[in-house]
matplotlib code that plots the C-alpha trace (Angstrom):
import matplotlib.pyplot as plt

x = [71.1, 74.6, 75.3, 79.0, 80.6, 84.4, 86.7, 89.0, 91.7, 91.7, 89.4, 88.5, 88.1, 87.4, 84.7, 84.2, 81.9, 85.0, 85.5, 84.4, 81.5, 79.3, 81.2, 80.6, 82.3, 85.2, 84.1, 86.2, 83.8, 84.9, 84.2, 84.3, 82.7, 80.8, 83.5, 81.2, 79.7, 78.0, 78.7, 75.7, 76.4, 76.3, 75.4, 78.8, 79.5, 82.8, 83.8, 86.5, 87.0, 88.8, 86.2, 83.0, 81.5, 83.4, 81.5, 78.3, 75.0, 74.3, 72.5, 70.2, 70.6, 68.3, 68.3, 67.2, 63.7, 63.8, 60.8, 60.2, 58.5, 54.8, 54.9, 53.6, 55.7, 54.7, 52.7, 54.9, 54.5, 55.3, 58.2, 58.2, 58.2, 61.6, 61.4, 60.7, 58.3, 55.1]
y = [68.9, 67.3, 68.0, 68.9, 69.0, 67.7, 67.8, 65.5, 63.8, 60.5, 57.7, 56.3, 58.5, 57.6, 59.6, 59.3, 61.9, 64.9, 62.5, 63.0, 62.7, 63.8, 61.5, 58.1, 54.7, 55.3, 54.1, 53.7, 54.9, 54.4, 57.3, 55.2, 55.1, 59.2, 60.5, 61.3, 59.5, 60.4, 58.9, 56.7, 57.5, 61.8, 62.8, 64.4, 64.7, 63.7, 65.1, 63.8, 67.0, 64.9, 61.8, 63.4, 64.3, 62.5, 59.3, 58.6, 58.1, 54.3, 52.4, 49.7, 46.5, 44.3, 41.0, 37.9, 36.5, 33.3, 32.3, 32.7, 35.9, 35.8, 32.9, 33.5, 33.0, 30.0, 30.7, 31.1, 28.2, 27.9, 26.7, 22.9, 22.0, 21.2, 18.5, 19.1, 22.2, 22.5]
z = [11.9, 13.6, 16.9, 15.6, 11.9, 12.1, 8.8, 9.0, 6.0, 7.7, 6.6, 10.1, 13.2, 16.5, 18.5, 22.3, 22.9, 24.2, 26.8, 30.6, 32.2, 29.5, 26.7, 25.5, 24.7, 22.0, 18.3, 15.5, 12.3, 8.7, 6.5, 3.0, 0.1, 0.6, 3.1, 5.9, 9.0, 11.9, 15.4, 16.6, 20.1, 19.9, 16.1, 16.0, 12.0, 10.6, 7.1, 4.7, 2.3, 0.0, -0.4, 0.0, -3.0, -5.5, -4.9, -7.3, -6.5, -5.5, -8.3, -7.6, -8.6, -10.3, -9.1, -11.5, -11.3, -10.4, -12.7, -16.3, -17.7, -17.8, -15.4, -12.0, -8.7, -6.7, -3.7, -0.9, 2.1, 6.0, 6.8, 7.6, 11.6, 13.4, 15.6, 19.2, 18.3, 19.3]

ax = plt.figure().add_subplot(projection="3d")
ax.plot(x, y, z, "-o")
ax.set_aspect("equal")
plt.show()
């Protein structure tokens, strides 16, 4: 549950916390591609009405194999040594 919810129509906000003693260094957080972030500093919600929502649900992508189908990956090896490590 956030701390706070704040609608806002801007894209990036700033958050410092409501300032004072109790507040935190100022962040700029970008709201795009859902229309909502939350501040990493106090959990404080920010809410673009218009963007959020309307975005679709991320889709994985499936990356090429880089061997051939029925063919098992090589097995995987260290690294080789740099010089000057023990």
């Amino acid at each position: 549950m956030p701390f706070e919810t704040i609608e806002t129509n801007d894209a990036i906000v700033a958050c410092n916390g409501g300032g004072g003693p109790l507040g935190h260094p100022r962040v700029y957080l970008n709201l795009t591609p859902n229309g909502r972030v939350e501040c990493p500093y106090c959990s404080r919600l920010f809410v673009n009405r218009k963007m959020a929502g309307q975005v679709p649900p991320e889709i994985g992508v499936a990356m090429p194999s880089a061997h051939k189908p029925g063919e098992e990956p090589p097995k995987e090896r260290p690294a080789p040594r740099q010089a000057g490590s023990p």
